[in-house]
C-alpha positions in Angstrom: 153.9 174.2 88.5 155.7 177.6 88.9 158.7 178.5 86.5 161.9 179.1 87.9 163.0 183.4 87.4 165.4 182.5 84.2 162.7 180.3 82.6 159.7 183.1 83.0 161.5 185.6 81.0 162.3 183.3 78.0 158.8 182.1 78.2 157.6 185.4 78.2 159.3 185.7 75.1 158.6 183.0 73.6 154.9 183.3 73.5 155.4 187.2 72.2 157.4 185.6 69.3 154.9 182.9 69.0 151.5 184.9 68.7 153.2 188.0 66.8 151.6 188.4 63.7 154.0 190.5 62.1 156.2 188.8 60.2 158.6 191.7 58.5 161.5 191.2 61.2 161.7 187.6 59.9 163.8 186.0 57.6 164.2 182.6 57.6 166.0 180.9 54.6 164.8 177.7 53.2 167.9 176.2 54.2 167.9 177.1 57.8 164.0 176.3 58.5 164.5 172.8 57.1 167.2 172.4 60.1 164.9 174.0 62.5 162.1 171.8 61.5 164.0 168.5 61.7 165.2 169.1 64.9 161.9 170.3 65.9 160.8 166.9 64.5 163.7 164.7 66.2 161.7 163.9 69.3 159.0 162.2 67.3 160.8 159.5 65.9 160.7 156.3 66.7 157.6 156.9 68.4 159.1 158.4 71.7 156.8 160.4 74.0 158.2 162.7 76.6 158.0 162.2 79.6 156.5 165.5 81.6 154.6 168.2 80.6 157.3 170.5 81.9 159.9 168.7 79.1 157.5 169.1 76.1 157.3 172.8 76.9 160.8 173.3 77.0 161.6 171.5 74.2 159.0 174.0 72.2 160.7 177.2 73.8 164.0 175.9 72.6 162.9 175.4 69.4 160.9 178.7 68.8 163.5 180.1 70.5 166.2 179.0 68.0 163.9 180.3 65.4 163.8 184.0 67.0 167.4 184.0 67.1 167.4 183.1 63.1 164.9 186.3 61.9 167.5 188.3 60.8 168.5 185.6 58.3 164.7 185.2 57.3 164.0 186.6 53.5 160.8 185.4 53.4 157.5 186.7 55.5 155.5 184.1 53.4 157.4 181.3 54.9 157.8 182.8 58.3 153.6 182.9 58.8 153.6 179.5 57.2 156.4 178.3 59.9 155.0 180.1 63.0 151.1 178.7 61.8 152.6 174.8 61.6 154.4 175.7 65.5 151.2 176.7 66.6 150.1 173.3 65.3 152.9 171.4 66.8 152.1 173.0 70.6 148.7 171.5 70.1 149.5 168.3 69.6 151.9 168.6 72.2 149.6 169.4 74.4 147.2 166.9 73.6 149.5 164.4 74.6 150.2 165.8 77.9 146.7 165.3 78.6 146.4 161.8 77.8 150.0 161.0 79.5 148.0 162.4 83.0 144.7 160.8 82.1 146.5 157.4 81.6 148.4 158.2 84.9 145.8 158.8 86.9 143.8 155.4 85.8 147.2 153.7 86.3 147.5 155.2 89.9 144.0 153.9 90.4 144.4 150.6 89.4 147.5 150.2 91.4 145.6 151.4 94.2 142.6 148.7 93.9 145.1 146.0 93.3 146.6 146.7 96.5 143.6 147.0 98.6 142.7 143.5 97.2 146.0 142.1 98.1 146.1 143.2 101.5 142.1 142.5 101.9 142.2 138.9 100.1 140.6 136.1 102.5 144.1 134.0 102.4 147.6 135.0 103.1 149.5 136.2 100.1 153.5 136.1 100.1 156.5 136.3 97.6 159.5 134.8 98.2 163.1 135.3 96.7 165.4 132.2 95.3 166.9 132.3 98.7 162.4 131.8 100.4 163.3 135.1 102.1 159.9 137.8 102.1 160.1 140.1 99.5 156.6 140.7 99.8 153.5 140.1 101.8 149.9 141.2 102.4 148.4 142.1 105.5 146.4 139.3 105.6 149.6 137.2 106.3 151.0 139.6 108.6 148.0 139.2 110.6 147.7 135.3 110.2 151.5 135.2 110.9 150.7 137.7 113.6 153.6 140.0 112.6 153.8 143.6 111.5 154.0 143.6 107.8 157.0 145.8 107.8 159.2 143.4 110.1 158.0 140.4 108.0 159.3 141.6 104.6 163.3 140.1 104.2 162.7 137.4 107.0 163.0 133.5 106.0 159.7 131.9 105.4 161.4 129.0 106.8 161.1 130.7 110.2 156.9 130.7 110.6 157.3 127.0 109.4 157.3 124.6 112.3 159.9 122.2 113.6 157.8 119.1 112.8 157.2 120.0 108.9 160.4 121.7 108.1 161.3 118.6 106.4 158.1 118.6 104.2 158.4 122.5 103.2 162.3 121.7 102.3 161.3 118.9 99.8 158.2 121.2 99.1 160.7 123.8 97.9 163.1 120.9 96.3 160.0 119.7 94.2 158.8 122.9 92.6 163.2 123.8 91.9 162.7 120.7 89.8 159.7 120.8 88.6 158.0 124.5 88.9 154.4 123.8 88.9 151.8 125.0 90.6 151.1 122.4 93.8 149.8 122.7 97.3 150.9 121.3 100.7 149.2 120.9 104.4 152.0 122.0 107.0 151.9 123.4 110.7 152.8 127.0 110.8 153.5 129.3 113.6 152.6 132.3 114.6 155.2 134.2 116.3 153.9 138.0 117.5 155.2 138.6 121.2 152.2 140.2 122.0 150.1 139.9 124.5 146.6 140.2 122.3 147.6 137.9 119.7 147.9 134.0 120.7 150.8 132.3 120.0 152.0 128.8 118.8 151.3 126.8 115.8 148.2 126.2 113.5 147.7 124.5 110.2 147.7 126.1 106.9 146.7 125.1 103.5 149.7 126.4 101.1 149.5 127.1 97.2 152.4 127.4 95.6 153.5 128.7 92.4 156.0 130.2 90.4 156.6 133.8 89.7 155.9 134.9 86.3 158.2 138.1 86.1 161.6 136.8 84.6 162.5 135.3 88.1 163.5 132.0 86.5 167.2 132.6 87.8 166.5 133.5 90.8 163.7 131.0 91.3 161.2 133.5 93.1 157.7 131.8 93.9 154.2 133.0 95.0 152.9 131.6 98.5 148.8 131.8 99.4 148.0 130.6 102.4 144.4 129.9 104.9 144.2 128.7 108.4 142.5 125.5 107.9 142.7 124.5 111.9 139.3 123.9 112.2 138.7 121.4 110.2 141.6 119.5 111.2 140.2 119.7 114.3 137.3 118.5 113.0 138.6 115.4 110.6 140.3 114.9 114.1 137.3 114.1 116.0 136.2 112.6 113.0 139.1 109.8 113.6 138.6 109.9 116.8 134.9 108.8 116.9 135.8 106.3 114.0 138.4 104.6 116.0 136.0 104.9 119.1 133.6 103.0 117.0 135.8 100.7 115.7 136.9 99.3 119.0 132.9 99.3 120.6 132.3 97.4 117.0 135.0 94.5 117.7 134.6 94.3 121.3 130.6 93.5 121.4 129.8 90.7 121.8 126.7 90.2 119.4 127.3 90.0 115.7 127.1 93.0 113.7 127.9 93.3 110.3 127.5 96.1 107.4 125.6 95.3 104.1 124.6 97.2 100.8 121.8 96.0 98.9 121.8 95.2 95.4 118.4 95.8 93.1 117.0 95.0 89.6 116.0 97.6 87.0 113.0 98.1 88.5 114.2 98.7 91.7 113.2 95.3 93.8 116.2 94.4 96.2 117.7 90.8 94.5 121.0 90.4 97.1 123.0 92.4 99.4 127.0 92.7 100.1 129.0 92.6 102.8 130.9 95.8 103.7 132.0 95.1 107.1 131.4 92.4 109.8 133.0 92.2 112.9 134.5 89.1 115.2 131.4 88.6 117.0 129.8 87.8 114.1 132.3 85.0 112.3 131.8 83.3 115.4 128.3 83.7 115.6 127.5 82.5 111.8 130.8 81.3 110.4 131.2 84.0 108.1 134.7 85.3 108.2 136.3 88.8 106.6 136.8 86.7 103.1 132.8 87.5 102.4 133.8 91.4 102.4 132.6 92.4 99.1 130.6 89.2 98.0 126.7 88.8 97.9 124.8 87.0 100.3 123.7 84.5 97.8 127.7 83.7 97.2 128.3 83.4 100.7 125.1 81.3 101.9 123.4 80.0 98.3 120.7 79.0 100.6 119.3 81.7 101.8 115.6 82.3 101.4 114.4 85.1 99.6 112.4 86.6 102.1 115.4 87.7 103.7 116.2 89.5 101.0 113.2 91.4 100.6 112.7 92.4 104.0 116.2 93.4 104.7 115.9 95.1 101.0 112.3 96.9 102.6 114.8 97.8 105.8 117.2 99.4 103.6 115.2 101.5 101.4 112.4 102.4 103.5 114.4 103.0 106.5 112.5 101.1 108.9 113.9 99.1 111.3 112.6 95.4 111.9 113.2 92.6 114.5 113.6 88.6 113.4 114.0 85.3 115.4 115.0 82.4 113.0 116.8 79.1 112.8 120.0 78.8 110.7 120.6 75.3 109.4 123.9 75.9 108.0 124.8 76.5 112.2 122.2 74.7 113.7 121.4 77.6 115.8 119.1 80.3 116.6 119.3 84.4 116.2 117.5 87.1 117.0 118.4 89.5 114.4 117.5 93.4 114.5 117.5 95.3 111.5 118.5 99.1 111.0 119.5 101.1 107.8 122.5 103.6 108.8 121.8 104.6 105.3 120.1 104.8 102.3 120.3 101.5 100.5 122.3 100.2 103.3 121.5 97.8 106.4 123.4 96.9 109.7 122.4 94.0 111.8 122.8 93.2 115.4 122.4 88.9 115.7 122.7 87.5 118.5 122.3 83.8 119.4 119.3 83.2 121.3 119.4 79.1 121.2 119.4 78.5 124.8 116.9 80.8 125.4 114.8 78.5 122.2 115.7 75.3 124.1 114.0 76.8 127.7 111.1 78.0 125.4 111.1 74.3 124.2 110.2 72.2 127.4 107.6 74.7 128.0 106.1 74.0 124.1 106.6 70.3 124.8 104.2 70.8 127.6 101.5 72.0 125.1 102.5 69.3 122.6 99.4 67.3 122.3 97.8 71.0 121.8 100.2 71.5 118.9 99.4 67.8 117.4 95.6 68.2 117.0 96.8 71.5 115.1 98.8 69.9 113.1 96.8 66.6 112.2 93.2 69.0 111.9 91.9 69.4 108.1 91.8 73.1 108.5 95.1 75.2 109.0 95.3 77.6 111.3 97.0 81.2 111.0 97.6 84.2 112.5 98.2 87.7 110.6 99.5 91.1 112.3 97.6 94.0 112.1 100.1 94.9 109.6 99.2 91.8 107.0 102.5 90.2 108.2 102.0 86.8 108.9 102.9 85.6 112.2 101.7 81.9 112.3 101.6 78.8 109.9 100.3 75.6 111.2 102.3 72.8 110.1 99.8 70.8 108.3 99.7 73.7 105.8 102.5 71.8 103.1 99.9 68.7 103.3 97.3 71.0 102.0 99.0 74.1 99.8 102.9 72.8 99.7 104.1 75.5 101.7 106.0 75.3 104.8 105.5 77.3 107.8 108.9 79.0 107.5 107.8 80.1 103.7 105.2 82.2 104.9 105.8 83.3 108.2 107.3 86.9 108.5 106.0 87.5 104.7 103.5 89.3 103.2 100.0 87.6 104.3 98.5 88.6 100.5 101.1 86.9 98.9 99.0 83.8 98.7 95.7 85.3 98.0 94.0 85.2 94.1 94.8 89.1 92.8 91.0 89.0 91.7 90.2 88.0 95.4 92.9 90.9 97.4 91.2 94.2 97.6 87.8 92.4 98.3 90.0 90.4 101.6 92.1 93.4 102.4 88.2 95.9 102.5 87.1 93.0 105.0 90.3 92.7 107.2 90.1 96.6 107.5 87.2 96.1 108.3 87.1 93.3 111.1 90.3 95.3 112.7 87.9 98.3 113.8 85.4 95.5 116.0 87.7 93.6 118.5 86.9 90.0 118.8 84.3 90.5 115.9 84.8 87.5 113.7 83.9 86.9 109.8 83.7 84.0 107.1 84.7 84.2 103.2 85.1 82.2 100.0 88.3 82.8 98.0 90.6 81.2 96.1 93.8 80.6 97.4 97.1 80.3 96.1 99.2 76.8 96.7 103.2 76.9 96.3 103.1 74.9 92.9 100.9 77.8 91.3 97.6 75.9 91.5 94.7 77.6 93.0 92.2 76.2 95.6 89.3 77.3 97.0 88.9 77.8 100.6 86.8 79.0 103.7 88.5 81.0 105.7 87.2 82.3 109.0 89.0 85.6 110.3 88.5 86.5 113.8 89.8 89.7 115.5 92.6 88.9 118.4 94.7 91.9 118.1 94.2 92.7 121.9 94.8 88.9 123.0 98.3 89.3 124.5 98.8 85.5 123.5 97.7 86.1 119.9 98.2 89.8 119.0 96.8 89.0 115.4 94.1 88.4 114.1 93.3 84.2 113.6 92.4 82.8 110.9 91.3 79.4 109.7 91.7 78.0 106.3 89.6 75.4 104.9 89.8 73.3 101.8 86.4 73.2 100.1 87.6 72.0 97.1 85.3 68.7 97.4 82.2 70.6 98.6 82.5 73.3 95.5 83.0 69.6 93.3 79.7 68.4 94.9 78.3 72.1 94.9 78.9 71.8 91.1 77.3 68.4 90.9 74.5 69.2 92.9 73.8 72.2 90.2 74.2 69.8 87.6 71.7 67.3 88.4 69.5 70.3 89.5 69.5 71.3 86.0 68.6 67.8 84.5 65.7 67.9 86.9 64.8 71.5 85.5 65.1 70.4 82.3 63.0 67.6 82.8 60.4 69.2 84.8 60.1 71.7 82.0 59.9 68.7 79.4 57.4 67.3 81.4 55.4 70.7 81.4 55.6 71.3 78.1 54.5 67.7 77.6 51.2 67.9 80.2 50.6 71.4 78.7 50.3 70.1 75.1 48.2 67.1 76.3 45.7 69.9 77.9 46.0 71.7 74.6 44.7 68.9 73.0 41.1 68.3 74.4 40.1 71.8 73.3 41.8 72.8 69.5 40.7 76.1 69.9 42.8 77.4 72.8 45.7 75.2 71.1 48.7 77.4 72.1 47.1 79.6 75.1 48.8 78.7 77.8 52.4 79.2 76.2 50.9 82.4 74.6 50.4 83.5 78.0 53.2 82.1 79.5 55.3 84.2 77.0 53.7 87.4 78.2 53.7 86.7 82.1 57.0 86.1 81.4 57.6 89.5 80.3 55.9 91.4 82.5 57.8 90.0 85.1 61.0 90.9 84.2 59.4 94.6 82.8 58.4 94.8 87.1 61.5 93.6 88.0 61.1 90.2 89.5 63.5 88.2 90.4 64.8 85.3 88.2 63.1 82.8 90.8 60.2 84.2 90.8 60.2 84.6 86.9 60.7 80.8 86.9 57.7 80.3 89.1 55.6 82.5 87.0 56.6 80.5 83.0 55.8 77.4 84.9 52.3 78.0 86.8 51.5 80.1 83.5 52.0 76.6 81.1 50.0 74.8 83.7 47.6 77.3 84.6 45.1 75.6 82.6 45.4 71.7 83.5 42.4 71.6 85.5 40.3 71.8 82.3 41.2 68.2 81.8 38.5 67.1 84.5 35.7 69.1 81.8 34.1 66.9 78.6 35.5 68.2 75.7 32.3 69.0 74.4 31.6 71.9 76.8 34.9 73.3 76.6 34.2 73.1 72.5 30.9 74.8 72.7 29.8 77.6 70.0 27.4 78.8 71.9 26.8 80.0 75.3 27.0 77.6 78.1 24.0 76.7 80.8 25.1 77.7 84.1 25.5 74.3 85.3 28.5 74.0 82.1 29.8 77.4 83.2 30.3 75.6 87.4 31.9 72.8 85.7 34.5 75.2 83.7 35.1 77.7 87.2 35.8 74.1 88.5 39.0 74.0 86.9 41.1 76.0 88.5 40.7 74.4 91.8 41.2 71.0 89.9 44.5 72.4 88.1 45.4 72.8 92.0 44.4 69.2 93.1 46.8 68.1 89.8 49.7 69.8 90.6 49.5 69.1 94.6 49.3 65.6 93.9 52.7 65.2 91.8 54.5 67.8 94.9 55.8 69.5 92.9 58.1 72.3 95.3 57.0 76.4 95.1 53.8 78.3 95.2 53.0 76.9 91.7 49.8 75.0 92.4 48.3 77.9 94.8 49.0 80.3 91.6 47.3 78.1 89.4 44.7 77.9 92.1 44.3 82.3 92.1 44.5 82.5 88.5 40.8 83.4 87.9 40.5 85.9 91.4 40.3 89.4 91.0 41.7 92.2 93.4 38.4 93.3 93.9 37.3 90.0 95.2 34.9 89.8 92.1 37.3 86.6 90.9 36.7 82.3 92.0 36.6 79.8 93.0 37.4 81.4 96.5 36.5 85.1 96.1 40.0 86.1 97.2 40.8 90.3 97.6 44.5 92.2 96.3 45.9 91.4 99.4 45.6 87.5 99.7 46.6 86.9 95.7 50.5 86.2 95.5 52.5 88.5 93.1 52.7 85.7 90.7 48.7 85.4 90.2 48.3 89.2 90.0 50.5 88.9 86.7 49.2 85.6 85.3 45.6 87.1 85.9 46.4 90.2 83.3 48.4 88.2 80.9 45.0 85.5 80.8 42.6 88.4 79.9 44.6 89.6 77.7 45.5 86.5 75.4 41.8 84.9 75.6 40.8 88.6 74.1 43.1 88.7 71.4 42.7 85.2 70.5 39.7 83.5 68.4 37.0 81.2 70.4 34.6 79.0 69.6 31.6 81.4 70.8 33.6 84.2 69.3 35.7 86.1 66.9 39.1 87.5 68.2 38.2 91.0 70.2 41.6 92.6 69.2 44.9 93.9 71.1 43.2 97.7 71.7 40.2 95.7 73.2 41.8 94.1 75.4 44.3 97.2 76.4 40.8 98.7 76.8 39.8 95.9 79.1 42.6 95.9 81.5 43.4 99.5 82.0 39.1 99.8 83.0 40.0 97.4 85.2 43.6 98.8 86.6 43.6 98.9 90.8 40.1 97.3 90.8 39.7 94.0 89.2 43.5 93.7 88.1 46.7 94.9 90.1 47.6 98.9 88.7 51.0 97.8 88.1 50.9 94.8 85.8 48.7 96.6 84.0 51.3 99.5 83.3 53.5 97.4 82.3 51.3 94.8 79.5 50.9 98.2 78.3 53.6 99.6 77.9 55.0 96.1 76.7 52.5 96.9 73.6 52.9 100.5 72.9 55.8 101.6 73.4 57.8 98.1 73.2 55.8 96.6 70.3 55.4 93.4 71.8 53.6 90.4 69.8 53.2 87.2 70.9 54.8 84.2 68.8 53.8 82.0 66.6 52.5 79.0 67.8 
C-alpha cells in the first residue's frame, strides 16, 4: 500500500531517527521516557490488537516521532541507545502480529468461502427466516427447487411458495415451534413459482426440517428451513395405495374363500399352528369363520383340526411351495378344494373353494364301482397307492381293522411315516429303485408301524404305476403276516427239537459203534471235530458244515455188520477179513438210507474211503464224482487213524500223518483240504480233544 505525500516524509524520518546510531543529539530525561514509554505501551493493554497493518505503523511513527521531538531534553546517550534498541524491539513484535492478523485472515476468508460453496451446493434446500417467516437467506439449491432467482427470493414470505391446501398445516407448523422451539419436520405441498418458460411450474411435495436459529434470535424468533423434493415417492406410496385398495376390493369381491395366515413354530423350528391375518367374506361363508378369528390360532378357532394340516401348510410356508388339497370338513359338512401359496416367508394364503356338488356327481359314478370298492374293503390285504413323491395318495378302508388308522390319517402324509426307522432307507433304496422300471413290480418284509405304536410285520408288494393315468402312483399291497412269522417261529422251533434229537440220536448210534471195537473208542468224534474245522477253514457254508459233523459221527456205522473179533485183531488181517472191513462203508450207507434220514449224508458216508485218484472203494470213484463233503471227511480219517494208537499198531504221530497227506495232495486227497489240515496244525496249533 502506497503512503500518502505528508506520511512519506515523516516516515522517511522516522526510520533515519530509528536506525541512527549516534546518540549525542539525544537527551531524554528519565522523566519524559517513562511518559513516552507508557504511552508507547497504552495500546497493549487489555489485550487489544490493532486492527491494520497501516495503524500499527502509524502508531510507531507517532511514538518515535514524539521521541525525536524530545532529544534536545535527552541528558543521557546511555539511555537513549537503550530506548531506541527496546523500539526496535517493539516494531518487531508489531510486525509479527501483522502477519498473523493476515495469516488468520486469509484462513478465515477461506473457510467462509467453503462454507458457502457447501450451502449453496447442499443436496436440500436451505433457508432462514425472520420472526415475521420472511427470507433472509437462502441457498441456491432452494432457489432452484423453488425455481426463483436467489436474489428475488431473499425478503419474500415463505408463506408464498407454500400451497393453498397446506397453509393451514405450515401456520400451526409455525404456531408449534413459537411454543415449543424444537427441532421437528413436516410433509407439505410447495410451489414452484418461476415464470419461465424452461422451468415447470406448479406444486410438489417437500419434506421440511425445521429448527431454531442459534444466534441470539430468540426475540425475534428466526428459524432454519431445509427442505427436499420428496414427489417421487409420494407418487410412489400413491400407487402403493392404489394397488392396495385395488387388491382389497378383487379380495372381497371373489367369490372363493381366501384368507391370510402366519405360521407359528416350536424351538426347533417344526410348524405347531398358524394365525389368521386376514380372511375375506367369501370365506366366512364358505367355512363359518368370521373376522373375530383375526389374530387367533387355528387350533382356537377349529380344536379339531388334524395335524397334517398343519404340517403341510407349515412345509407351504417355509419352503415356498405351493400345494393343492381336496378334503371333507365335518364342522360344514362340505367339501373344498384348497390351493396353497406362501406370499411370504413364514406366511400362507389359501384359495378354498367348495367343490361338494362336484363330490356328489363324482359320487353316483363311485357308486357304480361300489361292489369294486367293497371287495377292497372286506380283502385281508390293504391296498395303497404312493406318489412318486412318497406322498400317499390312497388308503383302503380296511386299513383301521388291521393298523387303527383311518384312510384320512394317512392320505396326503408322508408315506414313511408308518415304516420301522430300522426298515426306511432299506424301502426308500428299493422304491428308488422300482421308479426307474415302469410297471416293474417288487415284494419285501418289514415291519410296520400301527397307530397305537405297536409294530407288525408285513408283505408288501410294490408295483410301478406312475404312468397309469388312473393310478399315477405306485400300488402297493400290504399284508399282515403276523400269523405266518408266529408259525415261521414255531416251525423253527420244532425244527430245532428234531436237530437236537437227531444229534442225540447220533451221538447215541455213534457211541454204540464205538463200543464193538475199544480201540477206535472216540474216532469218529475225533474226526468229526477236525472235518468240522476244515470246513469252516475252506469256507463252507453253515449247512454244509452241518452235513459234514453228522456224516463224520456216522461215518463209521457200517462196522457194526463186522465180528468184533476182526475189527479187534493185533495182527494183520487175511484178505477175506480185510473185504469184510471195505464192506462197511457201503453197509454204513444201507444204515442210514434205511432210517431217511434227509441230505447227502448217507452217499458221504458211502465216499468216505474213495480217493481222487480213483485208488479209493468200494466203488473206485475219481475227484470229480466225490461230493465236497467226502473230499474233507477223507483227509480228516487218515489223519486221526495216524495219530491214534491201533491194535496192529502204535500211534504214527501228527508229522506222519502231515507227511502222509501232503504226498498225497491233488492225487489221492483233494489239494485244498489238505492246505488247510495243515495249516490248522502249524500255524493254528490245532489238537484234537480229549475224549
Amino acid at each position: 500500500m502506497s503512503a500518502k505525500p505528508g506520511e512519506r516524509g515523516k516516515r522517511v524520518r522516522t526510520e533515519q531517527f530509528i536506525s541512527d546510531n549516534t546518540v549525542d543529539h539525544l537527551a531524554v530525561t528519565g522523566s519524559e521516557w517513562g511518559r513516552v514509554m507508557a504511552d508507547a505501551e497504552q495500546p497493549r493493554k487489555g489485550n487489544a490488537v490493532p486492527r491494520s497493518a497501516d495503524e500499527l505503523r502509524r502508531h510507531a511513527e507517532e511514538l518515535v516521532d514524539r521521541l525525536a521531538d524530545a532529544q534536545a531534553d535527552s541528558a543521557s546517550t546511555d539511555d537513549t541507545a537503550v530506548t531506541l534498541h527496546e523500539l526496535r524491539v517493539h516494531q518487531i513484535e508489531l510486525e509479527m502480529q501483522n502477519d498473523e492478523l493476515r495469516r488468520t485472515q486469509l484462513e478465515l476468508d477461506a473457510q467462509r468461502a467453503q462454507y458457502f460453496d457447501l450451502f449453496d451446493l447442499a443436496p436440500v434446500g436451505s433457508l432462514i427466516l425472520s420472526a415475521k417467516s420472511i427470507v433472509e437467506n437462502a441457498n441456491l439449491t432452494a432457489a432452484r427447487l423453488l425455481g426463483v432467482d436467489r436474489r428475488l427470493l431473499v425478503g419474500q414470505p415463505f408463506s408464498a411458495f407454500i400451497s393453498a391446501e397446506d397453509q393451514d398445516a405450515y401456520y400451526l407448523l409455525l404456531q408449534e415451534m413459537k411454543r415449543n422451539p424444537e427441532p421437528r419436520s413436516s410433509e407439505l405441498r410447495m410451489r414452484r413459482l418461476s415464470g419461465r418458460p424452461d422451468i415447470e411450474d406448479g406444486d410438489f411435495w417437500a419434506l421440511l426440517k425445521v429448527e431454531p436459529v442459534d444466534s441470539g434470535l430468540e426475540e425475534t424468533g428466526g428459524i432454519r428451513i431445509a427442505f427436499a423434493d420428496i414427489t417421487e415417492r409420494k407418487q410412489s406410496e400413491k400407487a402403493l395405495r392404489d394397488s392396495e385398495a385395488k387388491f382389497r376390493r378383487l379380495f372381497e369381491s371373489i367369490e372363493q374363500g381366501m384368507a391370510l395366515h402366519e405360521i407359528i413354530t416350536d424351538d426347533d423350528g417344526k410348524p405347531v399352528d398358524y394365525v389368521y391375518l386376514d380372511l375375506n367374506d367369501s370365506y366366512t361363508k364358505l367355512l363359518g369363520v368370521t373376522r373375530e378369528a383375526l389374530g387367533k390360532r387355528i387350533t382356537e378357532v377349529m380344536p379339531k383340526v388334524e395335524e397334517y394340516w398343519i404340517r403341510n401348510f407349515g412345509e407351504v410356508a417355509q419352503t415356498g411351495a405351493p400345494s393343492y388339497y381336496e378334503d371333507y370338513l365335518e364342522t360344514t359338512g362340505r367339501y373344498y378344494a384348497t390351493y396353497a401359496y406362501s406370499p411370504k416367508k413364514n406366511q400362507f394364503a389359501v384359495l378354498v373353494t367348495d367343490i361338494t356338488d362336484r363330490k356328489i356327481v363324482a359320487k353316483a359314478l363311485q357308486e357304480s364301482d361300489a361292489r369294486y370298492s367293497s371287495m377292497i374293503a372286506n380283502i385281508s390285504d390293504v391296498i395303497g397307492i404312493m406318489g412318486a413323491d412318497g406322498i400317499m395318495k390312497y388308503k383302503s378302508p380296511n386299513i383301521e381293522k388291521w393298523f387303527g388308522w383311518k384312510p384320512q390319517d394317512l392320505v396326503g402324509t408322508d408315506g414313511w411315516q408308518t415304516v420301522h426307522p430300522d426298515d426306511v432307507e432299506r424301502l426308500q433304496a428299493g422304491f428308488a429303485a422300482l421308479l426307474e422300471r415302469d410297471g416293474a413290480a417288487a415284494t419285501v418284509e418289514y415291519k410296520y408301524l400301527c397307530k397305537d405304536g405297536s409294530c407288525k410285520p408285513v408283505e408288501l408288494t410294490a408295483t410301478n404305476l406312475v404312468n397309469d393315468p388312473s393310478i399315477n402312483g405306485v400300488l402297493l399291497n400290504y399284508r399282515d403276516i403276523t400269523e405266518r412269522r408266529q408259525m415261521e417261529a414255531s416251525r423253527e422251533q420244532d425244527l430245532r427239537r428234531l436237530t437236537q434229537a437227531l444229534a442225540s440220536t447220533v451221538d447215541i448210534v455213534s457211541e454204540v459203534a464205538e463200543t464193538r471195537d475199544p480201540y477206535t473208542a472216540g474216532h469218529q468224534r475225533r474226526v468229526s471235530e477236525l472235518a468240522v474245522r476244515i470246513a469252516d477253514a475252506m469256507g463252507m457254508s453253515p449247512e454244509q458244515t452241518d452235513e459234514i459233523r453228522i456224516a463224520s459221527l456216522l461215518h463209521d456205522i457200517g462196522k457194526m455188520s463186522v465180528p468184533a473179533e476182526i475189527l479187534s485183531k493185533p495182527g494183520k488181517l487175511a484178505p477175506i477179513e480185510f473185504e469184510l472191513i471195505k464192506a462197511h462203508s457201503e453197509a454204513g450207507y444201507q444204515i442210514i438210507s434205511a432210517a431217511h434220514m434227509e441230505g447227502p449224508v448217507a452217499e458221504i458216508v458211502y465216499q468216505h474211503h474213495e480217493r481222487c485218484d480213483g485208488s479209493g472203494y468200494p466203488r473206485g470213484l475219481g475227484a470229480d464224482d466225490l461230493l465236497p463233503a467226502s473230499k474233507v471227511i477223507a483227509v480228516a480219517d487218515v489223519v486221526e487213524a495216524m495219530v491214534s494208537h491201533r491194535p496192529y499198531r502204535s500211534a504214527l504221530g501228527v508229522d506222519a500223518a502231515l507227511a502222509e497227506i501232503e504226498r498225497g495232495a491233488g492225487l489221492q486227497y483233494d489239494a485244498d483240504v489238505c492246505e488247510a489240515c495243515v495249516r490248522l496244525f502249524r500255524e493254528e496249533e490245532f489238537a484234537f480233544s480229549a475224549v
